[in-house]
C-alpha positions as CSV (number, residue, x, y, z in Angstrom):
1,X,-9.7,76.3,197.7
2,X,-9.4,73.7,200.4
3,X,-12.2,71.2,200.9
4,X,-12.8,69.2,204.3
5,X,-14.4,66.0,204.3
6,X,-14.4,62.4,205.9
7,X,-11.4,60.1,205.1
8,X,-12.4,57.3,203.3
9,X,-10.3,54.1,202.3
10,X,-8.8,55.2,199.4
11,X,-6.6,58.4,201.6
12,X,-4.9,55.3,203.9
13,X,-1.6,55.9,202.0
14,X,-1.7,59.9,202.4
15,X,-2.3,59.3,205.6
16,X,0.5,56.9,206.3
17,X,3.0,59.5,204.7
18,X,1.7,62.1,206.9
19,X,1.7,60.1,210.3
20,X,5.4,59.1,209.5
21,X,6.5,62.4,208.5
22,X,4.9,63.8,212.0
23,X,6.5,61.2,214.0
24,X,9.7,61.8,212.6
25,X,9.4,65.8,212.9
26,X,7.9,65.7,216.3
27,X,9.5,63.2,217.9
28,X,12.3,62.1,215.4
29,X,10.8,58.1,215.2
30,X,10.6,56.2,212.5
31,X,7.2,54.4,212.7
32,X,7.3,50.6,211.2
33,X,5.2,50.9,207.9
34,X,3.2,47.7,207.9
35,X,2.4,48.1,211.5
36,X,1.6,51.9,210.2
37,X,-0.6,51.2,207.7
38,X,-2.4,47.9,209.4
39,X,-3.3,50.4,212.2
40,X,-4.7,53.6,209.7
41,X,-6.8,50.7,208.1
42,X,-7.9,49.0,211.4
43,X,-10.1,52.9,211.8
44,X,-11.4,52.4,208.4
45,X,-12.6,48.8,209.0
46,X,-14.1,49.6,212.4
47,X,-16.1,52.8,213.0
48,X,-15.6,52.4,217.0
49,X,-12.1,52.8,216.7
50,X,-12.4,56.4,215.3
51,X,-12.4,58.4,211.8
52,X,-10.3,60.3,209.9
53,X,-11.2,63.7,208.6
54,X,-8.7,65.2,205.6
55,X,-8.6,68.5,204.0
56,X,-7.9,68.4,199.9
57,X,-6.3,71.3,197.7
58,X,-7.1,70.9,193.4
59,X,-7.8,67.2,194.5
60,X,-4.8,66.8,196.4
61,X,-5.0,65.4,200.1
62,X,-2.8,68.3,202.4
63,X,-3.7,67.5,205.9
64,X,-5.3,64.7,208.0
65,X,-6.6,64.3,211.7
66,X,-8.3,61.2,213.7
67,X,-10.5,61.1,215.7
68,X,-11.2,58.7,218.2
69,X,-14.0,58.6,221.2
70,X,-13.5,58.5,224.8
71,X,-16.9,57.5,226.9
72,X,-17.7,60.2,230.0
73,X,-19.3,58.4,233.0
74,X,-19.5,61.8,234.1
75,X,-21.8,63.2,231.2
76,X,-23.3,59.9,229.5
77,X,-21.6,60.8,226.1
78,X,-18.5,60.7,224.2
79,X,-15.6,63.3,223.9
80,X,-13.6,63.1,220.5
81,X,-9.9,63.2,221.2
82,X,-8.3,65.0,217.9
83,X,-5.1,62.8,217.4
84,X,-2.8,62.4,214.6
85,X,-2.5,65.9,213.0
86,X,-0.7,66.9,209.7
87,X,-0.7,69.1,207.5
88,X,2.2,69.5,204.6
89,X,4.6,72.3,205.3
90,X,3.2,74.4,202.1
91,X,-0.4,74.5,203.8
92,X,1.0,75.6,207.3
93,X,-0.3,78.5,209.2
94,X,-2.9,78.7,206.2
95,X,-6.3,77.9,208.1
96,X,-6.2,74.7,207.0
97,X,-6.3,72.9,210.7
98,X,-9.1,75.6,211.4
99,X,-10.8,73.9,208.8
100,X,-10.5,70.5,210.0
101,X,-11.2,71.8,214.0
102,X,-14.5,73.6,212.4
103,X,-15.8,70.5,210.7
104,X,-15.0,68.6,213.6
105,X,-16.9,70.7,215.7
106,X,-19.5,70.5,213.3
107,X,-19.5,67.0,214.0
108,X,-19.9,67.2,217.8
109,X,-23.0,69.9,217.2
110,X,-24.7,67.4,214.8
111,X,-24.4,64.5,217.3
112,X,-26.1,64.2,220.7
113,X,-23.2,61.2,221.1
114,X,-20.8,63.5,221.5
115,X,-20.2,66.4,224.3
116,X,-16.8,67.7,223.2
117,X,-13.3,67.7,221.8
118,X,-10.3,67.2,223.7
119,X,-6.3,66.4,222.8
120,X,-2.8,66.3,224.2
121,X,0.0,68.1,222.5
122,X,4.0,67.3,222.9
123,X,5.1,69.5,225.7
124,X,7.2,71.3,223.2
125,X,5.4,71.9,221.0
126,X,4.4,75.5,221.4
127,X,3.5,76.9,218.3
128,X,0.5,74.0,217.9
129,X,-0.4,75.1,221.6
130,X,-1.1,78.6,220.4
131,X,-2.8,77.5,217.4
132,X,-5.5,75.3,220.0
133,X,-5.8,78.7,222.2
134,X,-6.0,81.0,219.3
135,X,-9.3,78.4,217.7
136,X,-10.7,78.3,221.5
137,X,-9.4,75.3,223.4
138,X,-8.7,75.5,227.2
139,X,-5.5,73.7,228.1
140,X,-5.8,74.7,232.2
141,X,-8.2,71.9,232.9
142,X,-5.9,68.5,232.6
143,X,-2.1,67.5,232.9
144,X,-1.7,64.2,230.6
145,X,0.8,61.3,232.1
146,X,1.1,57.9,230.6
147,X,2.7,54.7,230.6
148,X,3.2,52.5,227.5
149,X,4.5,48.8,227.5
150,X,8.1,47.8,226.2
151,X,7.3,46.5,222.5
């Protein structure tokens, strides 16, 4: 039976192994593991840089999302932006991001600091975009562009 909950300090190396096996199968990169790790910890040490929620099997940790607020001007409240999703291949197309999107949602109702839920998704990416439409999600609203510093 799969089990959602909070992350808590002890899942920072699960979810570590997860976030560099989704870099490397979505965008074949190879993220630096201290920087990695120093950065899945920074959430646990400071609540206002987001949480973690992960989804257990028989103990076991099988998938992981963050989530990390935005501030709306427009509405006087936060949206959650759902980053950082994995799940191990065995638990794919499974339910088990359902899950996690339900108890995040759950979240959201339970909370007047909240209004919503938003992410991006890899362009080509498709089969996660028809998981997000298939749960609900609108993706006609925003186009997502960015910059990002030489490191």
């Amino acid at each position: 039976m799969i089990q959602v909950r909070h992350g808590e300090m002890k899942d920072v190396y699960s979810i570590v192994d997860f976030q560099q096996k989704m870099a490397w199968e979505t965008e074949e990169m190879k993220l630096d593991f201290e920087v990695l790790l120093n950065g899945v910890k920074a959430v646990f040490d400071d609540a206002k840089k987001g949480q973690y929620i992960v989804a257990e099997s028989e103990g076991e940790i099988i998938a992981s999302m963050m989530l990390t607020p935005e501030w709306s001007d427009w509405r006087n409240t936060n949206f959650l932006w759902i980053q950082s999703v994995y799940v191990i291949d065995k638990f794919r197309r499974k339910g088990v991001f359902r899950k996690m999107y339900g108890f995040a949602k759950q979240i959201i109702e339970n909370s007047s600091g909240f209004s919503g839920l938003r992410l991006y998704v890899e362009m080509n990416n498709t089969t996660a975009q028809k998981v997000y439409v298939n749960i609900g999600m609108d993706g006609e609203h925003y186009k997502m562009f960015e910059w990002e510093k030489s490191l």
